[in-house]
C-alpha positions as CSV (number, residue, x, y, z in Angstrom):
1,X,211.5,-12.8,-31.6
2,X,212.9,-16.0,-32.9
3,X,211.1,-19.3,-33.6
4,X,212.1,-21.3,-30.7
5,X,211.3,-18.5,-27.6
6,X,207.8,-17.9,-30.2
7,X,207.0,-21.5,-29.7
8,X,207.8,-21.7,-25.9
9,X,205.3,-18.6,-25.5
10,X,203.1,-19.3,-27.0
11,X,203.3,-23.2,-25.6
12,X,203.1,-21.8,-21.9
13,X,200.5,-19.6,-22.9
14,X,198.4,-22.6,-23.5
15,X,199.5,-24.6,-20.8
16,X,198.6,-21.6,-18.8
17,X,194.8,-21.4,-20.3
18,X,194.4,-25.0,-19.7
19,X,195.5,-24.9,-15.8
20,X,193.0,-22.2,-15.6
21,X,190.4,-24.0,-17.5
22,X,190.3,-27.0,-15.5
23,X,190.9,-25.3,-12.2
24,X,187.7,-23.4,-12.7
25,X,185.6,-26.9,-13.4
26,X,186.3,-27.9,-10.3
27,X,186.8,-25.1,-7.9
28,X,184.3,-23.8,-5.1
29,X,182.2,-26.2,-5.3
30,X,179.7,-27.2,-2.7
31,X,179.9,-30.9,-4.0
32,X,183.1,-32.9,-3.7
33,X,184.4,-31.7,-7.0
34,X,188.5,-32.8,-7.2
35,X,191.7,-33.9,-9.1
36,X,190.7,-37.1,-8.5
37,X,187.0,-36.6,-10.2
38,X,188.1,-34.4,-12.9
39,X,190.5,-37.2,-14.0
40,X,188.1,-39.9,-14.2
41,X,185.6,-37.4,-15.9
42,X,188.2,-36.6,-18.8
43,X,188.9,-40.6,-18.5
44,X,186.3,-42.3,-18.2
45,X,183.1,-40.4,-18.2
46,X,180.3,-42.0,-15.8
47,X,176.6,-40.7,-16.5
48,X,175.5,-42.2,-13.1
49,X,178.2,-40.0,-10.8
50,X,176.3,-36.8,-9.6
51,X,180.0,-35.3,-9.3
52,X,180.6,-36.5,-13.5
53,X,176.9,-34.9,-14.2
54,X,177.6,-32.0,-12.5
55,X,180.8,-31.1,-14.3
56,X,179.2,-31.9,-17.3
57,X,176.0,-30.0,-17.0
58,X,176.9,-27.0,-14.7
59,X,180.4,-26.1,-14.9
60,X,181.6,-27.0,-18.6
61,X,179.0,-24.8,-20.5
62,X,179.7,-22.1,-18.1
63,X,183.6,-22.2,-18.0
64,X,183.7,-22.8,-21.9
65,X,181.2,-19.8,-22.6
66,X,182.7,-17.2,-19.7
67,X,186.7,-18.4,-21.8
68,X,184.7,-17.2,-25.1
69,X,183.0,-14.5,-24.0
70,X,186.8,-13.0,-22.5
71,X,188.6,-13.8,-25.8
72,X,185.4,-12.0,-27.8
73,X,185.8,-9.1,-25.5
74,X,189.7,-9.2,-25.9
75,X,189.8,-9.0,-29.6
76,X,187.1,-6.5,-29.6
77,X,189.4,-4.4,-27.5
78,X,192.8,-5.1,-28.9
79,X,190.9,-3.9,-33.1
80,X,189.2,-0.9,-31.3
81,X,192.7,0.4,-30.3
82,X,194.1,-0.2,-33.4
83,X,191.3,1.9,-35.5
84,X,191.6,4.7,-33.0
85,X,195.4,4.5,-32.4
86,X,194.2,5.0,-28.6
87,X,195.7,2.6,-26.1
88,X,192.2,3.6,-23.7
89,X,189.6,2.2,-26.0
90,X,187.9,-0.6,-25.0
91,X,184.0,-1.7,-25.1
92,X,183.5,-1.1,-21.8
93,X,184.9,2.3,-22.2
94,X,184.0,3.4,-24.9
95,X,180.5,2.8,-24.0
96,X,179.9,-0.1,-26.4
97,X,179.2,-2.4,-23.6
98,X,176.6,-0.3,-22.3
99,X,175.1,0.9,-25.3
100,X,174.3,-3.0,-26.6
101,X,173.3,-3.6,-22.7
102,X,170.5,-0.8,-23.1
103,X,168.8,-1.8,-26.1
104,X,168.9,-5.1,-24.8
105,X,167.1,-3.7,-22.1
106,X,164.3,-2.2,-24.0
107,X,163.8,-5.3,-25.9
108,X,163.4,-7.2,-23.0
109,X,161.0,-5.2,-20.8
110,X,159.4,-4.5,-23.4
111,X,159.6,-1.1,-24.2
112,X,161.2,-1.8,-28.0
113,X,158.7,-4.0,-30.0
114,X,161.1,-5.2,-32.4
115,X,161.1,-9.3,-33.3
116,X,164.4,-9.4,-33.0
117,X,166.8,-11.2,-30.9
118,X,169.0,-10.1,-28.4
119,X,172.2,-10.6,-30.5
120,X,170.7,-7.9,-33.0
121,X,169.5,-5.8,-30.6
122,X,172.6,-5.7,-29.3
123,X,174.2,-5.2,-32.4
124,X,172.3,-2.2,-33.1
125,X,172.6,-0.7,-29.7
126,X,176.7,-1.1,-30.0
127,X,176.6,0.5,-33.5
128,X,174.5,3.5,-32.0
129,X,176.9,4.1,-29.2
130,X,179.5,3.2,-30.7
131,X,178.7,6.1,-33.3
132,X,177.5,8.5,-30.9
133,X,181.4,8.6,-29.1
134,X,183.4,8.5,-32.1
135,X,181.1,11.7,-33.1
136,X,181.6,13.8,-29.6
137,X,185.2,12.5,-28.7
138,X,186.4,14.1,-32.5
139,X,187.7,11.0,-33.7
140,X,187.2,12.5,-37.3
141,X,189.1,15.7,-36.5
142,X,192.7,16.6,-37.9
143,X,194.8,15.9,-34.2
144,X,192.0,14.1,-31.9
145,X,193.1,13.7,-28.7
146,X,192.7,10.0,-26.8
147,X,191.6,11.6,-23.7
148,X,189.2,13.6,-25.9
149,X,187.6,10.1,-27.1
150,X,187.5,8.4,-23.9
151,X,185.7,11.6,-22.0
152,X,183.1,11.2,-24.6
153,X,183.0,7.2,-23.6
154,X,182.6,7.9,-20.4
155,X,180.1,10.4,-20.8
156,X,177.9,8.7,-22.9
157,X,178.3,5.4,-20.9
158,X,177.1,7.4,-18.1
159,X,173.8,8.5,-19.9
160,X,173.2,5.6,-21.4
161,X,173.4,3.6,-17.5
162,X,171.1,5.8,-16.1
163,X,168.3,5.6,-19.1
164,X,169.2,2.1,-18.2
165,X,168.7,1.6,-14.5
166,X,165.5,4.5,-14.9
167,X,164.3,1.8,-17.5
168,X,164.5,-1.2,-15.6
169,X,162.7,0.5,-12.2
170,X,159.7,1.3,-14.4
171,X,159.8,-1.9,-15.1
172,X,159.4,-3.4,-11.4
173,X,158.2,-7.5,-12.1
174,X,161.7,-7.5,-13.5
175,X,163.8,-5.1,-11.5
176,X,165.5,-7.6,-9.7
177,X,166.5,-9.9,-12.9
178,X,168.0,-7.3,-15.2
179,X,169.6,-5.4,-12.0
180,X,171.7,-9.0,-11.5
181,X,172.1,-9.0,-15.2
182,X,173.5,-5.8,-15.6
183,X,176.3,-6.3,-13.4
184,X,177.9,-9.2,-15.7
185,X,177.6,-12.6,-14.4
186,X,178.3,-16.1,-16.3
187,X,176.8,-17.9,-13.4
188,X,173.7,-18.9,-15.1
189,X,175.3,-19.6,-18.6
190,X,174.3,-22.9,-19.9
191,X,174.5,-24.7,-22.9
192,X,171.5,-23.5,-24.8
193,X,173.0,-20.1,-24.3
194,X,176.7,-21.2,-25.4
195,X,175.0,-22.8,-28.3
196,X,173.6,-19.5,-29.7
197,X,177.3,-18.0,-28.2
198,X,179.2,-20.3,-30.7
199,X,178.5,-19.5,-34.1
200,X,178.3,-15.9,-34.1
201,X,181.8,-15.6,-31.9
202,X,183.4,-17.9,-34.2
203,X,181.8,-15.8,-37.6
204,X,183.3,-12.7,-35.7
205,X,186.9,-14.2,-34.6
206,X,187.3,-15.1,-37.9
207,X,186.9,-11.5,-39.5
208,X,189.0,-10.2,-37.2
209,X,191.7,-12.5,-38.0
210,X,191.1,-12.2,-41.3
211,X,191.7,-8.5,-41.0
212,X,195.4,-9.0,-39.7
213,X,197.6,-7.8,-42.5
214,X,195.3,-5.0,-43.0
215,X,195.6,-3.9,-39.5
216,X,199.3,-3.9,-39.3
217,X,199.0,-1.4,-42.0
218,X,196.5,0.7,-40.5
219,X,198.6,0.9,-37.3
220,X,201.0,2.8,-39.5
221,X,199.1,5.8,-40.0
222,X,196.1,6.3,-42.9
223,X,198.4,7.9,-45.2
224,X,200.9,5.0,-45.1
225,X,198.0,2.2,-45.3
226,X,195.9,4.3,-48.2
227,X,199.7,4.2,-50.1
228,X,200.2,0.9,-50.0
229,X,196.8,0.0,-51.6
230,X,194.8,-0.4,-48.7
231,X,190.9,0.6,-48.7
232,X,190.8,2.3,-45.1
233,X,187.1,2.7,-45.3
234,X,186.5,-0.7,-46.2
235,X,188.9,-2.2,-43.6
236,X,187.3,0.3,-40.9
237,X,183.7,-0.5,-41.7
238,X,184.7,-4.7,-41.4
239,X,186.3,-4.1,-38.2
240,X,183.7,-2.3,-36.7
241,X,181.7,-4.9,-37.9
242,X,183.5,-7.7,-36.2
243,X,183.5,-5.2,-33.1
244,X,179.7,-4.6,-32.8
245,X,179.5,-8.7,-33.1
246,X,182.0,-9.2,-30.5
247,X,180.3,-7.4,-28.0
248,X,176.9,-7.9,-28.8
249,X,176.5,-11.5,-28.6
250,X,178.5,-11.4,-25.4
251,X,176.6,-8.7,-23.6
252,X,173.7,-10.5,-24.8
253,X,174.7,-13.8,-23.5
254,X,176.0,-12.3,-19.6
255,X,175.3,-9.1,-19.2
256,X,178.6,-5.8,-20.1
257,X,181.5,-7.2,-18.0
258,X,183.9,-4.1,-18.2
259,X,187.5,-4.1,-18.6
260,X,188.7,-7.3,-20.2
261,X,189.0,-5.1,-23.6
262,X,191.2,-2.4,-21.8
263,X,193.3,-4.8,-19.5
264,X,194.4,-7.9,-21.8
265,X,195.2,-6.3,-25.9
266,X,198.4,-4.3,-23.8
267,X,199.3,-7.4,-22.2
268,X,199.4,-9.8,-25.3
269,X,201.4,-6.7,-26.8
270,X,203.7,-7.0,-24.8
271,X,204.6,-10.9,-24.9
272,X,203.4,-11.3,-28.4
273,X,204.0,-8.0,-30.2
274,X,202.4,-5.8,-32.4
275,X,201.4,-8.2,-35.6
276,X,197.8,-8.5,-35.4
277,X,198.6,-12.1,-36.6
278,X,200.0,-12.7,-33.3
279,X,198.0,-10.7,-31.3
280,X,193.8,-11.5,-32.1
281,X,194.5,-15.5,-30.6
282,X,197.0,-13.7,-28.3
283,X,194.0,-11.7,-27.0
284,X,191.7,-14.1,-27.1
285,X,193.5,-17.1,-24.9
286,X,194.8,-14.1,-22.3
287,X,190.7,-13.3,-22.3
288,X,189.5,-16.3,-22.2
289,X,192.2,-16.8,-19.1
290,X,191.6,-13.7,-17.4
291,X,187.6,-14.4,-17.4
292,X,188.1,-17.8,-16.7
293,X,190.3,-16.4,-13.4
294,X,187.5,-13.6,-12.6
295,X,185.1,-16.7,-12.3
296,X,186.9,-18.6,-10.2
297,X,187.5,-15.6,-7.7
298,X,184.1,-14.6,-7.7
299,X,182.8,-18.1,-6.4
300,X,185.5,-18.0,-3.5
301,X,184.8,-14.1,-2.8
302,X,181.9,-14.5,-0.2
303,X,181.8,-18.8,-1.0
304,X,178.9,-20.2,-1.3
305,X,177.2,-17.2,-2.4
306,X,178.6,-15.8,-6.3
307,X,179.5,-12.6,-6.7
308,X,179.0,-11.7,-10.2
309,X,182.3,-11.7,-12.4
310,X,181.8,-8.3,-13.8
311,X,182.8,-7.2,-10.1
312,X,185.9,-8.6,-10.3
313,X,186.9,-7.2,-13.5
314,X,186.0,-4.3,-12.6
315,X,188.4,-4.2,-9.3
316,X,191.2,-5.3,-11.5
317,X,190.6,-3.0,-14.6
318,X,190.1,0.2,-12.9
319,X,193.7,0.6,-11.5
320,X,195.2,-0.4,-14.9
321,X,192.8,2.4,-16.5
322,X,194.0,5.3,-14.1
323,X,197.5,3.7,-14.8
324,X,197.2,3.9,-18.4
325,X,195.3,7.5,-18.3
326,X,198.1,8.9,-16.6
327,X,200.8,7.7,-19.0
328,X,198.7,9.0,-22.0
329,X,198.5,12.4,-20.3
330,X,202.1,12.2,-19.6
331,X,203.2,11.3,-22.9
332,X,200.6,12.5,-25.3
């Protein structure tokens, strides 16, 4: 790809995120939220215009933290298929998502007495899982098979949602608040939340990023990597590591939204490439976009009431996971 189509890319990929990112401070809105208003608030913000306020208070912390919880998710998704060499993996599949969402769970009906916050518990819950899958789909046998992997995902994402859902109706005062939670909503992300959000995404961007050149060489094979001087282990366990702190401080944050992992790594592949140097900020504005989008539609879905964004994601994932399925069967 030469410098000057690179640079148009990868200039209307941004232009896109941005048209996104303002559409969705202003959109479905049951104040008269505007061009006109969203102007003046970039402009010249008032503190006395309820509209200004509004944008200010409501929207921006939840548009800014559902952009960074997508491009978390994204990256998480785009190194998990590079460690496997599986174009299915993907948090939500893999039953990361869910196993971070479960502990969290415990912790919070109290049923785990750990003092720990919900970003570790997470953590831990996403290492467990994560773990448990790479164990039962053979991911550590001579030929392992990527359906092979992604049966075991969805097997032990099944388990691990019921123990769930079984946890939270013993726990009746706060069925109905985890139930909602559990579906994946950034509807009540504020900036208290995004503050905590921040740090630990920016910590495990970096990583990722970091990991770049040693990624490309993984993608090669082991053998190839280990010959050209690369620690495989070591690169493995940091990537895991940025994984687990992906997800885990975004499930803790909204709740497991499925899909974003799967749908956008194949899509910044295919505009940007395979160079992980290209492809972790690739992932993250196309994540960032797509969950910005998902907002947006689930506030005009059934307008003025919000349907939770995870819903969305889910309708638009699951026909690019039988797609994808069916081509990895097809061309093992």
């Amino acid at each position: 790809m030469s410098s000057t189509i690179s640079c148009k890319l990868w200039l209307a990929t941004l232009s896109f995120v941005l048209i996104i990112f303002n559409t969705a401070l202003i959109s479905w809105s049951s104040f008269d939220l505007n061009l006109n208003v969203l102007s003046s608030f970039w402009l010249s913000f008032n503190t006395d215009s309820m509209e200004h306020q509004i944008i200010a208070t409501l929207r921006m912390p939840r548009v800014l933290g559902g952009a960074l919880i997508g491009a978390n998710l994204a990256i998480a998704g785009a190194l998990m298929q590079g460690l496997t060499r599986n174009p299915l993996a993907a948090p939500s599949v893999l039953a990361i998502n869910s196993g971070a969402a479960f502990v969290i769970v415990l912790g919070s009906i109290g049923f785990l007495s750990l003092p720990l916050p919900s970003v570790a518990l997470g953590a831990i819950g996403s290492a467990l899982s994560g773990l448990l899958v790479i164990y039962l789909g053979g991911f550590f046998s001579n030929r392992p098979h990527p359906l092979k992997l992604v049966l075991a995902g969805i097997a032990v994402n099944a388990l691990l949602l019921g123990l769930t859902r079984a946890s939270v109706i013993l726990a009746d005062d706060m069925a109905y608040s985890v139930q909602s939670w559990l579906i994946g909503s950034i509807s009540n992300l504020d900036w208290n939340q995004f503050y905590v959000l921040l740090p630990v995404s920016i910590v495990a961007i970096s990583l990722a990023w970091g990991l770049s050149h040693q990624m490309n060489l993984l993608t090669l094979g082991q053998d190839v990597a280990t010959g050209l001087g690369v620690n495989t282990t070591r690169i493995r366990l940091l990537a895991c590591c940025a994984i687990v702190l992906l997800t885990s401080v975004s499930v803790a944050t909204t709740g497991p939204i499925g899909f974003v992992g799967l749908i956008i790594p194949h899509i910044a592949r295919a505009f940007f490439g395979q160079n992980y140097f290209a492809l972790v900020p690739a992932s993250a504005l196309l994540g960032a976009a797509l969950i910005m989008l998902a907002d947006t539609m689930a506030r005009g879905i059934a307008f003025p009431t919000e349907t939770p964004v995870g819903i969305v994601t889910a309708l638009l994932g699951t026909p690019f996971f039988i797609a994808l399925s069916i081509r990895s069967r097809l061309n093992p």
